[in-house]
LOTORTI-216702 format. One record per residue (C-alpha): residue number from 1; residue in three letters; x, y, z. Coordinates in pm, whole numbers, plus 50000, padded with zeros to 5 digits. Example, Ala and Ser with C-alpha at 12.3 -4.5 7.8 and 13.67 -1.06 7.14 Angstrom:
<sites>
+-----+-----+-------+-------+-------+
!   i !  aa !    px !    py !    pz !
+-----+-----+-------+-------+-------+
!   1 ! ALA ! 51230 ! 49550 ! 50780 !
!   2 ! SER ! 51367 ! 49894 ! 50714 !
+-----+-----+-------+-------+-------+
</sites>
This chain:
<sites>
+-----+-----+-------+-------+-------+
!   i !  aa !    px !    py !    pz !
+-----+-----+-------+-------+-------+
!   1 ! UNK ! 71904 ! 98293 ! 47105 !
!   2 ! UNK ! 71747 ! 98508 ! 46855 !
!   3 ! UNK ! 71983 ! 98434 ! 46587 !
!   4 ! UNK ! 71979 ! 98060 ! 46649 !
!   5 ! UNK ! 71598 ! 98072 ! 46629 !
!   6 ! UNK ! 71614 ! 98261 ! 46306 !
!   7 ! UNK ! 71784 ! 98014 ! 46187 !
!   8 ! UNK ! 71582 ! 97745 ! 46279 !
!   9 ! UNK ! 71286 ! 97945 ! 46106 !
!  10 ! UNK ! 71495 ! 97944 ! 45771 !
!  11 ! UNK ! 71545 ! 97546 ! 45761 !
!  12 ! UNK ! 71194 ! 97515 ! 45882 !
!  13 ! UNK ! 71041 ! 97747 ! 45591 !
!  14 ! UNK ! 71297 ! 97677 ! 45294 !
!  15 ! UNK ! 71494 ! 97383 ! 45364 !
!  16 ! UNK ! 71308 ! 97090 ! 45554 !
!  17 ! UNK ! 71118 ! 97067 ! 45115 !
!  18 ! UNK ! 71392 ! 97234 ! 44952 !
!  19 ! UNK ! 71763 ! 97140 ! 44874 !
!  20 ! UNK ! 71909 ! 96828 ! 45053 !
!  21 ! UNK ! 72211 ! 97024 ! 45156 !
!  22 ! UNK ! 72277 ! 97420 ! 45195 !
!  23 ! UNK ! 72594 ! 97614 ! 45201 !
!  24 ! UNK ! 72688 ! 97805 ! 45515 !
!  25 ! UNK ! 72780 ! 98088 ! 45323 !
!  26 ! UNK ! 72391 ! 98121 ! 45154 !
!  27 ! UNK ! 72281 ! 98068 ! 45520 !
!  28 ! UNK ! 72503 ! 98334 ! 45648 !
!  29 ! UNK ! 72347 ! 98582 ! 45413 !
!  30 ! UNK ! 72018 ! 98505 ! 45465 !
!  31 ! UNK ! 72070 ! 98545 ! 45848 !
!  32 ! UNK ! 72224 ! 98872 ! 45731 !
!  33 ! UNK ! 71945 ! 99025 ! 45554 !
!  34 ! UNK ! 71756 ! 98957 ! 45890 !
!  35 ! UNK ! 71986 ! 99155 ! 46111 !
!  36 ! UNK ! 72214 ! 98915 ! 46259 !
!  37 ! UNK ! 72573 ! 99008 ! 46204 !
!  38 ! UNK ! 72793 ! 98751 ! 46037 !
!  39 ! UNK ! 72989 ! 98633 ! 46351 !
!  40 ! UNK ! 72646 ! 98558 ! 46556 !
!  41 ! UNK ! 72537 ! 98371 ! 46241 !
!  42 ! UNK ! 72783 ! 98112 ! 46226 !
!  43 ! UNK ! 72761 ! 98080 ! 46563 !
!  44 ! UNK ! 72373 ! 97985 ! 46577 !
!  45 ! UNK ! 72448 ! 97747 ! 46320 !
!  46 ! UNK ! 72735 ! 97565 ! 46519 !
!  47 ! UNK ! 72526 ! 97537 ! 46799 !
!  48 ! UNK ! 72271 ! 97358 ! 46571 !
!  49 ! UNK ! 72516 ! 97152 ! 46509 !
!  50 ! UNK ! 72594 ! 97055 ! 46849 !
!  51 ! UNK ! 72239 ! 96987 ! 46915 !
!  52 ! UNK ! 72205 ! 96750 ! 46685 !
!  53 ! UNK ! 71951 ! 96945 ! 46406 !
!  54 ! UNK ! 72167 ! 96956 ! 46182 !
!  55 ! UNK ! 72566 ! 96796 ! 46073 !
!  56 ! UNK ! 72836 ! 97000 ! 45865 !
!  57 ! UNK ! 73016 ! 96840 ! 45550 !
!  58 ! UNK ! 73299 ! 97032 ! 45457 !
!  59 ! UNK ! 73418 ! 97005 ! 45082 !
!  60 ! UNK ! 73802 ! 97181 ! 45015 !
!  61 ! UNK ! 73692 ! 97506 ! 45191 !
!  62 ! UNK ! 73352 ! 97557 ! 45200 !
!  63 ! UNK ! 73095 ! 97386 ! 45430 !
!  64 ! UNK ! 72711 ! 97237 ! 45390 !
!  65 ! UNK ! 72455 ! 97205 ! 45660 !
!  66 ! UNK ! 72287 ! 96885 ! 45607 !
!  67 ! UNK ! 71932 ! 96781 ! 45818 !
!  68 ! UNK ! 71962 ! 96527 ! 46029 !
!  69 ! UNK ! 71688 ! 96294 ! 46070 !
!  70 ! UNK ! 71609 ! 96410 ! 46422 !
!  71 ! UNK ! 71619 ! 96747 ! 46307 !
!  72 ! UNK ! 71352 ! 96705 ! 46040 !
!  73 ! UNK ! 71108 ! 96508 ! 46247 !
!  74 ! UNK ! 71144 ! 96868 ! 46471 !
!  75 ! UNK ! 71053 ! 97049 ! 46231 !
!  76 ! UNK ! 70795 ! 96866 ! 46065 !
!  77 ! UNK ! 70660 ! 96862 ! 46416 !
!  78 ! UNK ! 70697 ! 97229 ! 46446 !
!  79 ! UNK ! 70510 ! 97281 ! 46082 !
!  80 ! UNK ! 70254 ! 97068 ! 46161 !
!  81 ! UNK ! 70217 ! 97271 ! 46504 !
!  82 ! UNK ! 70242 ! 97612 ! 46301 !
!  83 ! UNK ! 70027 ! 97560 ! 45981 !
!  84 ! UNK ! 69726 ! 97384 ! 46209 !
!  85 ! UNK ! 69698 ! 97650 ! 46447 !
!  86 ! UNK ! 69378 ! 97822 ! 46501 !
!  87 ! UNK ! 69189 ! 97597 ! 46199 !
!  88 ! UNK ! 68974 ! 97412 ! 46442 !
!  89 ! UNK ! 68750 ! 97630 ! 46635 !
!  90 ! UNK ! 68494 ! 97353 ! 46725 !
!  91 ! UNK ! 68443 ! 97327 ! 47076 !
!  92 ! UNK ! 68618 ! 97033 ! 47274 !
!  93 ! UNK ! 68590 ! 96944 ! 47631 !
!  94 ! UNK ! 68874 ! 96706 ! 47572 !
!  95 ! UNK ! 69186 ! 96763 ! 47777 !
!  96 ! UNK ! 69496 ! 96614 ! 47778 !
!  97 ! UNK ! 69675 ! 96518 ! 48106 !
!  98 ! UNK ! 70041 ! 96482 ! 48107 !
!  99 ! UNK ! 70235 ! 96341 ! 48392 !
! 100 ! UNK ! 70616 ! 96214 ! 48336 !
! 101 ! UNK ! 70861 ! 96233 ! 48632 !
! 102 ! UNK ! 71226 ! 96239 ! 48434 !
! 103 ! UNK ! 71472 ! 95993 ! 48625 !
! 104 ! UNK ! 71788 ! 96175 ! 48702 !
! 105 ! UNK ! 72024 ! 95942 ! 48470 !
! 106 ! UNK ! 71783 ! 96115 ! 48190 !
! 107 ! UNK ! 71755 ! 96484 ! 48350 !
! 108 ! UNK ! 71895 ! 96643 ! 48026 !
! 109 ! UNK ! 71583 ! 96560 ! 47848 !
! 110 ! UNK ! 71394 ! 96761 ! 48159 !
! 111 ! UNK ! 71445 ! 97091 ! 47929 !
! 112 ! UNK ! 71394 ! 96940 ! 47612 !
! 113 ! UNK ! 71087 ! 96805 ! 47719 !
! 114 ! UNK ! 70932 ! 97116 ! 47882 !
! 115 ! UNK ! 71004 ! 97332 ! 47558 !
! 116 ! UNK ! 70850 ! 97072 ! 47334 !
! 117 ! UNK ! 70557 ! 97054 ! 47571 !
! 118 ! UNK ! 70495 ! 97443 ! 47574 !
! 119 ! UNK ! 70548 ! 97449 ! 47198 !
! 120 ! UNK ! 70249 ! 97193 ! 47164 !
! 121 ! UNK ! 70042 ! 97458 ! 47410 !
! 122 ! UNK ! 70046 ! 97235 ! 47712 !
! 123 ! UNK ! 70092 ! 97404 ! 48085 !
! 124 ! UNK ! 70223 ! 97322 ! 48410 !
! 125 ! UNK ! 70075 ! 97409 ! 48746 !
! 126 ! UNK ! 70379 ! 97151 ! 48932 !
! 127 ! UNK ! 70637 ! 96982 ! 48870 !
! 128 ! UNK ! 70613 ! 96697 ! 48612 !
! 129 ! UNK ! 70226 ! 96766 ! 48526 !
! 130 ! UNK ! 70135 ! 96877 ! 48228 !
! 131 ! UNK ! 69795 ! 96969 ! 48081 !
! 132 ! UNK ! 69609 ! 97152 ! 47737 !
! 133 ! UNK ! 69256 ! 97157 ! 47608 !
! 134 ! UNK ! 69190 ! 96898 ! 47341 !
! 135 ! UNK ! 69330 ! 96565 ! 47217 !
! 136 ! UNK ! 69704 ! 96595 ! 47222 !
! 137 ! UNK ! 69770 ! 96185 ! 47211 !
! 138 ! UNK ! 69899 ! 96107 ! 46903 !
! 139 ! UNK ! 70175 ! 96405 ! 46960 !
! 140 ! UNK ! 70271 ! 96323 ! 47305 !
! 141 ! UNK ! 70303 ! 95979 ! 47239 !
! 142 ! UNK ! 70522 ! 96045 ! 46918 !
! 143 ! UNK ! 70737 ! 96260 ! 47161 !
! 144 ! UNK ! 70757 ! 96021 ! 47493 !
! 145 ! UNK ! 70903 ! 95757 ! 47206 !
! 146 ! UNK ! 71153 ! 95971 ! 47081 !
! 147 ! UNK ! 71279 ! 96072 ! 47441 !
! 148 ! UNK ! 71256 ! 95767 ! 47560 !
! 149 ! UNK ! 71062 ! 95860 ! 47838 !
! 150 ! UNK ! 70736 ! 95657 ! 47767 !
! 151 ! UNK ! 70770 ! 95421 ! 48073 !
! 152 ! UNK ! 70821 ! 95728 ! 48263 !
! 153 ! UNK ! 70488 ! 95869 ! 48190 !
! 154 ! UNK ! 70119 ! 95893 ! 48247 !
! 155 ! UNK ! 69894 ! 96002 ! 47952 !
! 156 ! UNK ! 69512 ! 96095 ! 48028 !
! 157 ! UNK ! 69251 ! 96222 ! 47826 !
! 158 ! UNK ! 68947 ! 96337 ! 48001 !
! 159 ! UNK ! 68679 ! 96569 ! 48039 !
! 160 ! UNK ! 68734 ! 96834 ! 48336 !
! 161 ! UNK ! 68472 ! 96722 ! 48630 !
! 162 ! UNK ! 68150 ! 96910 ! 48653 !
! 163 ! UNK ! 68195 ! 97272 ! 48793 !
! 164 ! UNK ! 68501 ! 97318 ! 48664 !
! 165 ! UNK ! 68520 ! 97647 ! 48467 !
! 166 ! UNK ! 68759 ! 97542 ! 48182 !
! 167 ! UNK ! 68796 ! 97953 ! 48165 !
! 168 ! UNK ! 68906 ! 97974 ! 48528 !
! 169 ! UNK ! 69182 ! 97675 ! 48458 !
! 170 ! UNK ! 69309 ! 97842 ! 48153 !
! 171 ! UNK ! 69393 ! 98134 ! 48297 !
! 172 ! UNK ! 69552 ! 97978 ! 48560 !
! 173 ! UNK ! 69738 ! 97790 ! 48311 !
! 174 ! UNK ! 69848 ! 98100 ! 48019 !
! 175 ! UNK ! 69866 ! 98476 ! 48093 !
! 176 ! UNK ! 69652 ! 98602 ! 47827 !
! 177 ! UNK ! 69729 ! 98983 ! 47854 !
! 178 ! UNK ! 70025 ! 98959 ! 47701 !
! 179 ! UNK ! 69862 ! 98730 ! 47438 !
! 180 ! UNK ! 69604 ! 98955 ! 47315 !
! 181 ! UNK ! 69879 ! 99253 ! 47351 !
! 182 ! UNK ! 70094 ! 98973 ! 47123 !
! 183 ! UNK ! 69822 ! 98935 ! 46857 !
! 184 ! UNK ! 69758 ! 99299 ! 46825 !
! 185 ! UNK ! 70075 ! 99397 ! 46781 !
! 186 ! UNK ! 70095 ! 99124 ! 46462 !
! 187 ! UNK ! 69834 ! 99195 ! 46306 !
! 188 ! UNK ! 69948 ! 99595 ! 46329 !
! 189 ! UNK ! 70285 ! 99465 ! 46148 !
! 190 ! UNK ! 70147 ! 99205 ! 45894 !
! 191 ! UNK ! 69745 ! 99332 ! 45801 !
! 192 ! UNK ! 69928 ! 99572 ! 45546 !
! 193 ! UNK ! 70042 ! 99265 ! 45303 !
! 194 ! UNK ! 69730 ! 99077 ! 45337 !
! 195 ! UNK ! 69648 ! 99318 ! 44999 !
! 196 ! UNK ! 69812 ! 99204 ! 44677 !
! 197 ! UNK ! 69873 ! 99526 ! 44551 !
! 198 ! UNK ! 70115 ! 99634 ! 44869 !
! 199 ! UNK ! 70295 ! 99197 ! 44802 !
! 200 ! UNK ! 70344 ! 99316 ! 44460 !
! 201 ! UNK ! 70559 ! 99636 ! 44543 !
! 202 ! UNK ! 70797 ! 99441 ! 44719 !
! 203 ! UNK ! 71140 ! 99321 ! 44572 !
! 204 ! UNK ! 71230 ! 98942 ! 44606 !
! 205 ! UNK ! 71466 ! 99034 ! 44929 !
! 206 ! UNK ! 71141 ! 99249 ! 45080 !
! 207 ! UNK ! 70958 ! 98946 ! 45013 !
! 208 ! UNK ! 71203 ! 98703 ! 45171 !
! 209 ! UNK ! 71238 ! 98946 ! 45481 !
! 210 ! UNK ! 70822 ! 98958 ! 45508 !
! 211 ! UNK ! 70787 ! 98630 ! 45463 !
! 212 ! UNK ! 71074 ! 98465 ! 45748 !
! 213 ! UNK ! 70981 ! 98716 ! 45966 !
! 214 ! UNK ! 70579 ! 98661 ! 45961 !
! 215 ! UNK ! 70654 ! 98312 ! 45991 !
! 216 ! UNK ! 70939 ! 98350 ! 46259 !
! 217 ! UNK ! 70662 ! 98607 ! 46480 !
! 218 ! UNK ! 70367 ! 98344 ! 46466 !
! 219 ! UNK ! 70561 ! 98052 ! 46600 !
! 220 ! UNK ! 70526 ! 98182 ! 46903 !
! 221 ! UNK ! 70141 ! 98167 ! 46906 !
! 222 ! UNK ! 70104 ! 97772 ! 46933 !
! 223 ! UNK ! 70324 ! 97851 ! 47312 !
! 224 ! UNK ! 70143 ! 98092 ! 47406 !
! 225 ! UNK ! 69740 ! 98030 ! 47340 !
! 226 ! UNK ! 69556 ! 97776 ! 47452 !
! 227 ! UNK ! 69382 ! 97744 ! 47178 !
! 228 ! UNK ! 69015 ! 97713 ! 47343 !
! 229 ! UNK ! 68727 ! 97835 ! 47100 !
! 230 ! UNK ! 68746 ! 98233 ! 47214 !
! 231 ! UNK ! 68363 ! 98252 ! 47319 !
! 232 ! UNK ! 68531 ! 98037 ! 47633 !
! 233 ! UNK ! 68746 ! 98314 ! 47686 !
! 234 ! UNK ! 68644 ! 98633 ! 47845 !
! 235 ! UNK ! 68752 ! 98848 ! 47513 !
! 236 ! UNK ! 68834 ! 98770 ! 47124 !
! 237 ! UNK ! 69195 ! 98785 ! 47127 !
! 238 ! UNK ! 69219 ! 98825 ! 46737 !
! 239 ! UNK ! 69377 ! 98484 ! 46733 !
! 240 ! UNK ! 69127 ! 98398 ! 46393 !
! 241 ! UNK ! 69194 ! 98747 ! 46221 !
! 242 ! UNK ! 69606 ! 98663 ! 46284 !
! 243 ! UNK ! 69530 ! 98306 ! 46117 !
! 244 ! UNK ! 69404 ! 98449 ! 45808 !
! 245 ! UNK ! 69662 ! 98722 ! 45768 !
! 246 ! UNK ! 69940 ! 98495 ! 45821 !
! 247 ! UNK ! 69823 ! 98225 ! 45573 !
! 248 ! UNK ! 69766 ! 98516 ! 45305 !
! 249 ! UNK ! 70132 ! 98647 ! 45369 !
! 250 ! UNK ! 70305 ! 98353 ! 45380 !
! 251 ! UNK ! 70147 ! 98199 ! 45042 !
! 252 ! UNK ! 70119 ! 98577 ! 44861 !
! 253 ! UNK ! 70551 ! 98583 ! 44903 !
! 254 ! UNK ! 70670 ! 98275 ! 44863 !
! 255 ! UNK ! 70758 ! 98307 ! 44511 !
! 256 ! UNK ! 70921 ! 98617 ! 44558 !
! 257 ! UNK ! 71081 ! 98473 ! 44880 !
! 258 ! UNK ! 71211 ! 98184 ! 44775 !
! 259 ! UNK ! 71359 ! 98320 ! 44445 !
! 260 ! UNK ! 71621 ! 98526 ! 44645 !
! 261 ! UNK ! 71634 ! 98203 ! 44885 !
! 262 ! UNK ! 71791 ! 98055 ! 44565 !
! 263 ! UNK ! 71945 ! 98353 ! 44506 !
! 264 ! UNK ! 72156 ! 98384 ! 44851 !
! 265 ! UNK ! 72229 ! 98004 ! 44852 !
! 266 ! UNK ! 72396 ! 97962 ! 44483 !
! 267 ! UNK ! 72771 ! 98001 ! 44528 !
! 268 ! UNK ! 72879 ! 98233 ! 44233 !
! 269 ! UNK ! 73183 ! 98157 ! 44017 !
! 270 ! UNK ! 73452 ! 98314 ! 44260 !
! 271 ! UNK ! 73336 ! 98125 ! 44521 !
! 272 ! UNK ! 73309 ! 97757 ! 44352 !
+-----+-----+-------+-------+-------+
</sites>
């Protein structure tokens, strides 16, 4: 799992703008400077594959990973989702009420549909209801299309009824200890590049590493917080300070990071 999401995070951060086709071996080294051994490498990128994110073209013995068009609109979705976390910190009463009950001829889509719900920062107290502060329409209506689960569904947006503590229901909805435990330990691994001096001491594979990795560690903010402004919450959970140092990292590398991107990717002579 880790290696298959690492390797989502690569096509996400370098490919999705970059080259319109990317040679396994360049993605097996990049996977390799993260820690994942060659074997478990091509493996996540199979299973990609399989899913449908991406297709293989092999020419004489080498093989490219193209995008495929359901693939991109994931991650698109997924940038989006990423790079527009935590900007808005304008109070909203607005909720979003989800309710789709997935006919059994289409029960695959069940887990599909829960992961891209979570990812979006929606929670479930039952079966089949969903529900997250603020106006999630034009997202869950771009995702009921593309499952083809629209007549299956009910969308609401609403304000909660008076004497409601929107506090109360989100921490019935997200465990937040492990949140602020989450954001803490980030911003222990990442504050140090926020200063140019310590981005400039790093070598173009440093950079690359920094720069996946910080990207690859905040995805999993948009599951996890609710994203209500924090004075409705009963302690800062560093979610704004984590914003800012991941937005400094990931723009202070990305020359450096996509140079050895390029690097890894270009098949040398030998290898042509």
């Amino acid at each position: 799992m880790a290696a298959r999401d690492l390797a989502v995070t690569l096509l996400g951060t370098y490919v999705r703008d970059g080259p319109p086709e990317v040679w396994s071996g360049g993605m097996v080294r990049l996977l390799e400077d993260l820690d994942v051994a060659p074997a478990a490498a091509r493996v996540a990128l199979s299973r990609l594959a399989a899913r449908g994110i991406v297709t293989r073209t092999k020419r004489g013995r080498l093989v490219w990973y193209q995008l495929t068009p359901a693939g991109r609109r994931l991650l698109e979705e997924g940038t989006q989702r990423i790079f527009g976390f935590g900007l808005d910190d304008r109070a909203t009463h607005t909720w979003t009420i989800l309710s789709c009950s997935v006919p059994d001829p289409k029960r695959r889509l069940r887990v599909e549909l829960r992961r891209r719900l979570q990812f979006l920062g929606f929670a479930s107290q039952q079966d089949g209801v969903w529900y997250a502060p603020r106006d999630h329409e034009d997202e869950i209506v771009e995702l009921l299309e593309e499952l083809g689960l629209r007549d299956d569904a009910l969308l609401v947006l609403g304000r909660l009824g008076a004497g409601v503590d929107e506090a109360a229901v989100t921490r019935r909805g997200w465990d937040l200890e492990p949140l602020r435990a989450a954001y803490a330990e980030f911003l222990d691994t990442y504050s140090p590049y926020r200063r140019a001096g310590v981005r400039r001491s790093l070598s173009p594979r440093e950079a690359f590493i920094v720069r996946t990795r910080v990207v690859h560690d905040f995805r999993r903010f948009p599951r996890m917080d609710p994203e209500l402004p924090e004075q409705l919450l009963e302690a800062p959970l560093g979610r704004a300070e984590a914003v800012a140092v991941f937005h400094a990292v990931y723009d202070g590398l990305e020359t450096g990071a996509q140079s050895h991107f390029a690097l890894r990717t270009t098949l040398a002579s030998g290898e042509k």
